[in-house]
Z-matrix of the N, CA and C atoms (Angstrom, degrees):
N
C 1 1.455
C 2 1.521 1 109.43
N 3 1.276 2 116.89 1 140.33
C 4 1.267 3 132.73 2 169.90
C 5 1.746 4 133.84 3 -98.63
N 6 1.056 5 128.76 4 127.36
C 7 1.541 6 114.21 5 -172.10
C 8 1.631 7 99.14 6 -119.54
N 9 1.075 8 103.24 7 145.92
C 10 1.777 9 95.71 8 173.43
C 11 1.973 10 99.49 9 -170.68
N 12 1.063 11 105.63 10 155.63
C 13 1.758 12 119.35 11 176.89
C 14 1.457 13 91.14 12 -53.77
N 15 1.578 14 106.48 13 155.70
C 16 1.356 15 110.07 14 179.27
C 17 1.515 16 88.47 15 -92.64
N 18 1.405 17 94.79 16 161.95
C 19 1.808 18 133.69 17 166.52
C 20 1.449 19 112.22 18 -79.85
N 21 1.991 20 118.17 19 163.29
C 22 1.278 21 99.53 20 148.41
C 23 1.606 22 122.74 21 -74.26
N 24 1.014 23 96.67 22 -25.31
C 25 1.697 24 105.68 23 -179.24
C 26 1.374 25 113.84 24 -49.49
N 27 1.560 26 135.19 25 -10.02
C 28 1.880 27 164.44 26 -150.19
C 29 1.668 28 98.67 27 -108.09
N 30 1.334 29 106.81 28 -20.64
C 31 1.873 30 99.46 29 -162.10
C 32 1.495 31 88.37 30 -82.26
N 33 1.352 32 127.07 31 -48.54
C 34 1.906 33 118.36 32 -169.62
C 35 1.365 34 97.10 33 -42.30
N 36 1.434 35 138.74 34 -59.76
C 37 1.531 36 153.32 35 -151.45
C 38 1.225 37 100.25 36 -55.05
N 39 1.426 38 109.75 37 -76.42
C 40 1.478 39 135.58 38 -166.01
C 41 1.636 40 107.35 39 -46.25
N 42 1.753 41 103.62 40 -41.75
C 43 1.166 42 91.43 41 -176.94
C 44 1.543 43 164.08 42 -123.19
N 45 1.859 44 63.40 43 46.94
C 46 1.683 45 122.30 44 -165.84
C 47 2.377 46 73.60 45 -85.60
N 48 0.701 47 113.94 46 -50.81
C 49 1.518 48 96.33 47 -165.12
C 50 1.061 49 106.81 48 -120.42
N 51 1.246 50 145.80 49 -14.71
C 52 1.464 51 134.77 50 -179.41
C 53 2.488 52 108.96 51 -85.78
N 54 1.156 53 71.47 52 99.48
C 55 1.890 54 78.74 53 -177.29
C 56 0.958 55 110.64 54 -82.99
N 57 1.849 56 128.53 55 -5.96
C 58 1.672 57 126.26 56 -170.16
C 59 1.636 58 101.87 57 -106.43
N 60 1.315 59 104.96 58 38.92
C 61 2.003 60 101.98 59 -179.03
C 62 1.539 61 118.36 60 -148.28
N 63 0.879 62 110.63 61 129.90
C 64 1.883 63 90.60 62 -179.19
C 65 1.692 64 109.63 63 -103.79
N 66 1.519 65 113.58 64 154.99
C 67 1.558 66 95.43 65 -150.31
C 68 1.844 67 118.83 66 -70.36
N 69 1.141 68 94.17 67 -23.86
C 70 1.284 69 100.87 68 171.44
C 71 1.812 70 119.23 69 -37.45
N 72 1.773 71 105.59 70 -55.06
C 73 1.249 72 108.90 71 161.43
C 74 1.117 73 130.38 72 -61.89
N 75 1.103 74 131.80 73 -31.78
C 76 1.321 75 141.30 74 175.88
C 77 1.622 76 108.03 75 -49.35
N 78 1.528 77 92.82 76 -58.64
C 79 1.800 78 109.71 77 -171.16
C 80 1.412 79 90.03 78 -43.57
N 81 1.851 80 121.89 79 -55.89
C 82 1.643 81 111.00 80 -147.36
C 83 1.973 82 90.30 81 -75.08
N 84 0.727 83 89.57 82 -29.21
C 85 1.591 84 90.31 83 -157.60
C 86 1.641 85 103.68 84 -59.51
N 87 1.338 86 118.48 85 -37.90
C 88 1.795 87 132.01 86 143.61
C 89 1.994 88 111.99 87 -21.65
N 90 1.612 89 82.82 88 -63.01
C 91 1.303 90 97.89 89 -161.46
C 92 1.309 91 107.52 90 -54.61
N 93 1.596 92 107.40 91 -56.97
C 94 1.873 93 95.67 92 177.81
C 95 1.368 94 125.96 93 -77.55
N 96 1.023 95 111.33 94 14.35
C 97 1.544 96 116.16 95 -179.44
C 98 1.465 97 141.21 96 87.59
N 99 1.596 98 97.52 97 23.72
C 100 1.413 99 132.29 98 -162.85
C 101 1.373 100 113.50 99 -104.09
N 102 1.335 101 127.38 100 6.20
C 103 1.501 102 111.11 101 153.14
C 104 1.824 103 105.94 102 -128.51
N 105 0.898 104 71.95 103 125.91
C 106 2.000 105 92.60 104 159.92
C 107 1.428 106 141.15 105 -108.09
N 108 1.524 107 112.70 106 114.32
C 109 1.824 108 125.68 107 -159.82
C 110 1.347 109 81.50 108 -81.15
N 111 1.671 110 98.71 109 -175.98
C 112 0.920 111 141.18 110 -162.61
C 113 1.833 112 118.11 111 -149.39
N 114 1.290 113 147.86 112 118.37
C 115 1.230 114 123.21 113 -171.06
C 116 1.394 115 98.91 114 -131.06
N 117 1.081 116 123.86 115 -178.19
C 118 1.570 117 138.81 116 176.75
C 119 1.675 118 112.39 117 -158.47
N 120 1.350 119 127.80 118 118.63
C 121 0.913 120 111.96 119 -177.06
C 122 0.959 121 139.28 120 62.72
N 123 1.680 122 117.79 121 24.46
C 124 1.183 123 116.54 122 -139.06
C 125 1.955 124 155.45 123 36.11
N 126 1.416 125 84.85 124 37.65
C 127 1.449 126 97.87 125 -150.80
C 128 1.878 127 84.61 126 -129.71
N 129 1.144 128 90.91 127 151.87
C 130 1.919 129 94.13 128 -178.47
C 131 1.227 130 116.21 129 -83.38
N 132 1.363 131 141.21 130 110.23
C 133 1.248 132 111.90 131 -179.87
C 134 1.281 133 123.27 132 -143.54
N 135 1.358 134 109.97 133 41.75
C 136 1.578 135 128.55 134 160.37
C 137 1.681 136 113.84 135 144.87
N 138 1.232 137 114.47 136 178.44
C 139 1.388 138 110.90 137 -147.73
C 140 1.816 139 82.42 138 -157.02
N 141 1.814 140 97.13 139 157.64
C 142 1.250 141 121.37 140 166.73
C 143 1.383 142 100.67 141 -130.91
N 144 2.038 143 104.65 142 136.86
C 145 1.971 144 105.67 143 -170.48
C 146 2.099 145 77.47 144 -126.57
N 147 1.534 146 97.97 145 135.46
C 148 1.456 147 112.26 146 144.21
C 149 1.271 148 130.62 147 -165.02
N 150 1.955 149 128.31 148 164.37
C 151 0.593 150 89.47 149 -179.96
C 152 1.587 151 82.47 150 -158.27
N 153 1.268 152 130.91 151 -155.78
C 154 1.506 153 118.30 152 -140.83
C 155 1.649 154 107.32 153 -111.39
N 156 1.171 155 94.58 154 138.85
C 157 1.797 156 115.67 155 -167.93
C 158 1.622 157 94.81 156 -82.06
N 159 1.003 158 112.38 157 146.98
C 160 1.831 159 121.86 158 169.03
C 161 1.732 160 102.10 159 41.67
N 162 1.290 161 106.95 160 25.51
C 163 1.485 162 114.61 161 169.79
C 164 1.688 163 110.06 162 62.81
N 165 1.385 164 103.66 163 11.93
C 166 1.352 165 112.14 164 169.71
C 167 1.627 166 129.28 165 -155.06
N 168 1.403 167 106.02 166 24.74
C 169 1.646 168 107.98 167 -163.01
C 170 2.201 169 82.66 168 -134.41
N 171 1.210 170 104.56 169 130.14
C 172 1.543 171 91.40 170 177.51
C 173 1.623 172 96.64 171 -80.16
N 174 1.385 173 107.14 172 174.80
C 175 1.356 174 124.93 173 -155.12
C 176 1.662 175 119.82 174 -164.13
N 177 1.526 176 116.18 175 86.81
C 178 1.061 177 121.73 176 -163.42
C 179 1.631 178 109.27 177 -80.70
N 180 1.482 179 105.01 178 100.55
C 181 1.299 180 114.79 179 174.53
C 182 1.652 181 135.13 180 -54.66
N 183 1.508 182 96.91 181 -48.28
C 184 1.408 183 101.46 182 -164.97
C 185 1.841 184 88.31 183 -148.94
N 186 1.286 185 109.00 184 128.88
C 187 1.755 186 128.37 185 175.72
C 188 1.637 187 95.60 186 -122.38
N 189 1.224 188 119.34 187 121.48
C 190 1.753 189 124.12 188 -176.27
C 191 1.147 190 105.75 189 -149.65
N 192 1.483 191 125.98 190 135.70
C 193 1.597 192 146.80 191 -179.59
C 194 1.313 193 89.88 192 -129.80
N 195 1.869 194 110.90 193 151.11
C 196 1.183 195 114.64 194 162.01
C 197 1.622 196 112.51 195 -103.17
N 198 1.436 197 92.18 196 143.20
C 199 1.941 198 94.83 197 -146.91
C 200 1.365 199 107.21 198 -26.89
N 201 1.673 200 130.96 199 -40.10
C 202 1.662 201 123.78 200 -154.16
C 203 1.230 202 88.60 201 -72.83
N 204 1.374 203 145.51 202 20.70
C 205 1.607 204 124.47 203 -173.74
C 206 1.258 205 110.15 204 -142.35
N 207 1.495 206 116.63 205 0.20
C 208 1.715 207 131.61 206 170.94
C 209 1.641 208 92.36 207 -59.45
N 210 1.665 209 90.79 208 174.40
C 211 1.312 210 111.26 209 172.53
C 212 1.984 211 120.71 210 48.41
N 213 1.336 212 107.43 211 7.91
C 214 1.129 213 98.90 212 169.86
C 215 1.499 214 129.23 213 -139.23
N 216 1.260 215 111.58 214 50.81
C 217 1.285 216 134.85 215 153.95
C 218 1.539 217 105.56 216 102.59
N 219 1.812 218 117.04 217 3.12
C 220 1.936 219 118.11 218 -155.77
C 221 1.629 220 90.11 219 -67.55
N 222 1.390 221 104.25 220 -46.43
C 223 1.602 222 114.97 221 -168.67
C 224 1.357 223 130.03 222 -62.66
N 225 1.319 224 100.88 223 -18.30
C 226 1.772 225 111.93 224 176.21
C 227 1.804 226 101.32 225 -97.55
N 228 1.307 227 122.19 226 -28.19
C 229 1.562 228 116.33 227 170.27
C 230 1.070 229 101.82 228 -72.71
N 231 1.969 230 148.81 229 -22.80
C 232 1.476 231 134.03 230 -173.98
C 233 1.190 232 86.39 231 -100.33
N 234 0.975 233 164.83 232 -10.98
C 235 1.834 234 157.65 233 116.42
C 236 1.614 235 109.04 234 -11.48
N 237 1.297 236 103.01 235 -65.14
C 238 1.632 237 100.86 236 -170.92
C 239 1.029 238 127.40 237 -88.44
N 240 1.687 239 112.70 238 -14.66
C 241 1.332 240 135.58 239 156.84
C 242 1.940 241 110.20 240 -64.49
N 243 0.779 242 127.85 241 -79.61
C 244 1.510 243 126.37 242 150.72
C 245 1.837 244 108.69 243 -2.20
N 246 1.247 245 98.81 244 -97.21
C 247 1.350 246 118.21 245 165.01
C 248 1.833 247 120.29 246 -4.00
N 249 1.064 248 94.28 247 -65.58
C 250 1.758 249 112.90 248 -174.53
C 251 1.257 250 97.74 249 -70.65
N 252 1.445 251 125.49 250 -50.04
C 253 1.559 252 138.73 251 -178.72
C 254 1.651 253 106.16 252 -54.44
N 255 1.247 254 119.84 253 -46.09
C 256 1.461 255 125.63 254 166.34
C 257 1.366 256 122.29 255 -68.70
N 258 1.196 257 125.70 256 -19.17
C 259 1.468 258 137.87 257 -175.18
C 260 1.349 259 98.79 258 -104.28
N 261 1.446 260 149.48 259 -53.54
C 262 1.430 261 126.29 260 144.10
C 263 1.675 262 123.77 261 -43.79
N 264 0.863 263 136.22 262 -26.06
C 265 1.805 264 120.14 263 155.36
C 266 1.726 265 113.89 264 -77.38
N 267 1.408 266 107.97 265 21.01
C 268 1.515 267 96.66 266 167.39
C 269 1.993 268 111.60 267 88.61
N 270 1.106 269 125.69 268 -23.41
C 271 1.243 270 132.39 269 -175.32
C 272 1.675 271 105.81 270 -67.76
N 273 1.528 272 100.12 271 123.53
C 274 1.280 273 104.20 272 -165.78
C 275 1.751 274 104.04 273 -97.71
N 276 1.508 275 121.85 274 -5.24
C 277 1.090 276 146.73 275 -160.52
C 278 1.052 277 125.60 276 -141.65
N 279 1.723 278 122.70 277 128.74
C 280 1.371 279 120.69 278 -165.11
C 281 1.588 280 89.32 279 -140.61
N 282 1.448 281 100.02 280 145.63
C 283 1.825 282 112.80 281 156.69
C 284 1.249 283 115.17 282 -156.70
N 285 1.404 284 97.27 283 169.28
C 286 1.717 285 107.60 284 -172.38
C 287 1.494 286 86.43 285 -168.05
N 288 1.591 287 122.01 286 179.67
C 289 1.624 288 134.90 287 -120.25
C 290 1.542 289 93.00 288 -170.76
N 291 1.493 290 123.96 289 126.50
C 292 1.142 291 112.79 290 145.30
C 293 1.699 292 121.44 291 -147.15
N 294 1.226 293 127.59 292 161.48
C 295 1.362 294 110.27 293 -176.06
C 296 1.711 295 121.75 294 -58.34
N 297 1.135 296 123.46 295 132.15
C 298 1.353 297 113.18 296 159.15
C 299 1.667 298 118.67 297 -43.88
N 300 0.722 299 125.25 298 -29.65
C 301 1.594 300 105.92 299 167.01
C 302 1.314 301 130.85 300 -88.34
N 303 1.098 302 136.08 301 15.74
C 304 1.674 303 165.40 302 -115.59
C 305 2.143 304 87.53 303 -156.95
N 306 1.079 305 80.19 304 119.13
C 307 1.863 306 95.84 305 168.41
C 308 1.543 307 102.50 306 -68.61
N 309 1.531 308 126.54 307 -27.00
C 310 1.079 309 111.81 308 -178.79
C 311 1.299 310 116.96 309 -48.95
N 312 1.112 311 135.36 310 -95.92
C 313 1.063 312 121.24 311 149.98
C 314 1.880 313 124.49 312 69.78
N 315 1.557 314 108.61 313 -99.25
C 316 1.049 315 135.71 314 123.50
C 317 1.870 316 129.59 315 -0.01
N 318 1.432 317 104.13 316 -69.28
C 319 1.025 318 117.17 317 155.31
C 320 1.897 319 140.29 318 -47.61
N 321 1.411 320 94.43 319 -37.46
C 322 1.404 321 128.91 320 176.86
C 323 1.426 322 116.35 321 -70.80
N 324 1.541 323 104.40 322 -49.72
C 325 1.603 324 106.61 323 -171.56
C 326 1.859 325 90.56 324 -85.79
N 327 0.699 326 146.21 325 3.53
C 328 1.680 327 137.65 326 157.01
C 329 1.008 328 128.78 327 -65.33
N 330 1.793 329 96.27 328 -46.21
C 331 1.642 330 110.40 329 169.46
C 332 1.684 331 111.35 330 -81.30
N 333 1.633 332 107.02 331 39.17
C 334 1.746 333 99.76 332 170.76
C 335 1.749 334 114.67 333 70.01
N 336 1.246 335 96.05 334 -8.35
C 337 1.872 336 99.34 335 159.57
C 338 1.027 337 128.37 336 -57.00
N 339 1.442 338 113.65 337 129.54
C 340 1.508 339 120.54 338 -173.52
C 341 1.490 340 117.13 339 -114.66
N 342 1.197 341 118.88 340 136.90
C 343 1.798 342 124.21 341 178.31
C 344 1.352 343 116.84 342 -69.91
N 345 1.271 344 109.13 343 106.08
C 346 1.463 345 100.38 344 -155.82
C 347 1.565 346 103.40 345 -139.33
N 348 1.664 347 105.78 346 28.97
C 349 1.895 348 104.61 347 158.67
C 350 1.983 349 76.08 348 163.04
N 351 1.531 350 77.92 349 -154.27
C 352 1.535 351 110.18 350 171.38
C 353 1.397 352 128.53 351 -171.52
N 354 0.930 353 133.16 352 -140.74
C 355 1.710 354 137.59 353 -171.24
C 356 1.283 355 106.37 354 168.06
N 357 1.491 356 126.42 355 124.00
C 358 1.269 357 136.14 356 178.83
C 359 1.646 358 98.18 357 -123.42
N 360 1.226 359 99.61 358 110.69
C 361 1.724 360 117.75 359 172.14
C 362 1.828 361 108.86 360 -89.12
N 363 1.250 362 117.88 361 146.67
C 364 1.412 363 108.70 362 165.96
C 365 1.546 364 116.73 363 -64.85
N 366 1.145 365 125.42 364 130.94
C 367 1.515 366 158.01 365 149.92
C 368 1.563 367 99.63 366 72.30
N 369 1.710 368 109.03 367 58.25
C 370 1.596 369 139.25 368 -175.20
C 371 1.340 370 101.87 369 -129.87
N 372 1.252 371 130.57 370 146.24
C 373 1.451 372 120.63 371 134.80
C 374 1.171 373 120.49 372 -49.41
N 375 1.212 374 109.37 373 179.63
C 376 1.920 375 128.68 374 -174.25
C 377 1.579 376 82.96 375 -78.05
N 378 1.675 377 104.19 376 145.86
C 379 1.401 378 93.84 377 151.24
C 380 1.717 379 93.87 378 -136.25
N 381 1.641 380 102.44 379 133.70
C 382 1.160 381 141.13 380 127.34
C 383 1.558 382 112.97 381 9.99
N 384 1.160 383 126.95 382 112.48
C 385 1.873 384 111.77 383 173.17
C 386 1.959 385 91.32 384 -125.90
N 387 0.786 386 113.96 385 135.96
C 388 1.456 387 124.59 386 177.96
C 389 1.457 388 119.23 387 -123.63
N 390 1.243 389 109.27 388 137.54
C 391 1.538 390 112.05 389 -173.86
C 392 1.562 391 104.37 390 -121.34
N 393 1.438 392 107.55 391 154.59
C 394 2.098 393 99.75 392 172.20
C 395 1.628 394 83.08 393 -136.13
N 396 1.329 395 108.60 394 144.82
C 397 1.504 396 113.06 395 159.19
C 398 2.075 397 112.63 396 -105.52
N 399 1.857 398 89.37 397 121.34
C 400 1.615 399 77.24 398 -148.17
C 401 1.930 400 92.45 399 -77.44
């Protein structure tokens, strides 16, 4: 497996499956250096998007595998890959969000995620806000 900053050449891929972005954002979010693929075999096969909470806390938006590549560890290396990448720019603090009904969740508190609020939207589940101090 391969990890590397996304490209512009990454927005066609991405946005074949990512429905929570419009491309414009995507492009900037490229631009500063805020999304990170994932490859296999040379083959694309998922991506980590974030970007900064209170304009100073990073903030992992969106973690995505394409289903044949769940469940086998791609998503916890673009976690720790991320991670290390944030801890060399000095960030002593990381979070990301997921719904309470979402297995993620689960996933999160393994990687040392901590429950650390929530957000109740109308006719949403709770979602989950998680913090790690890296």
């Amino acid at each position: 497996m391969q990890i590397r900053i996304a490209e512009q050449e990454d927005i066609k891929f991405i946005l074949k499956y990512d429905k929570h972005i419009a491309e414009n954002e995507l492009y900037s979010s490229i631009s500063l250096g805020r999304v990170i693929v994932a490859e296999y075999d040379n083959k694309f096969i998922g991506w980590l998007r974030w970007n900064l909470f209170w304009d100073n806390t990073p903030f992992m938006n969106m973690l995505y595998l394409i289903d044949d590549y769940r469940n086998m560890g791609y998503g916890k290396k673009l976690v720790m890959f991320w991670e290390k990448l944030m801890k060399e720019n000095n960030y002593k603090l990381v979070m990301t969000s997921t719904l309470s009904n979402e297995n993620a969740q689960h996933f999160y508190r393994k990687l040392n995620y901590v429950d650390s609020g929530s957000l109740l939207l109308k006719g949403e589940a709770l979602e989950i806000i998680f913090t790690k101090e890296l």
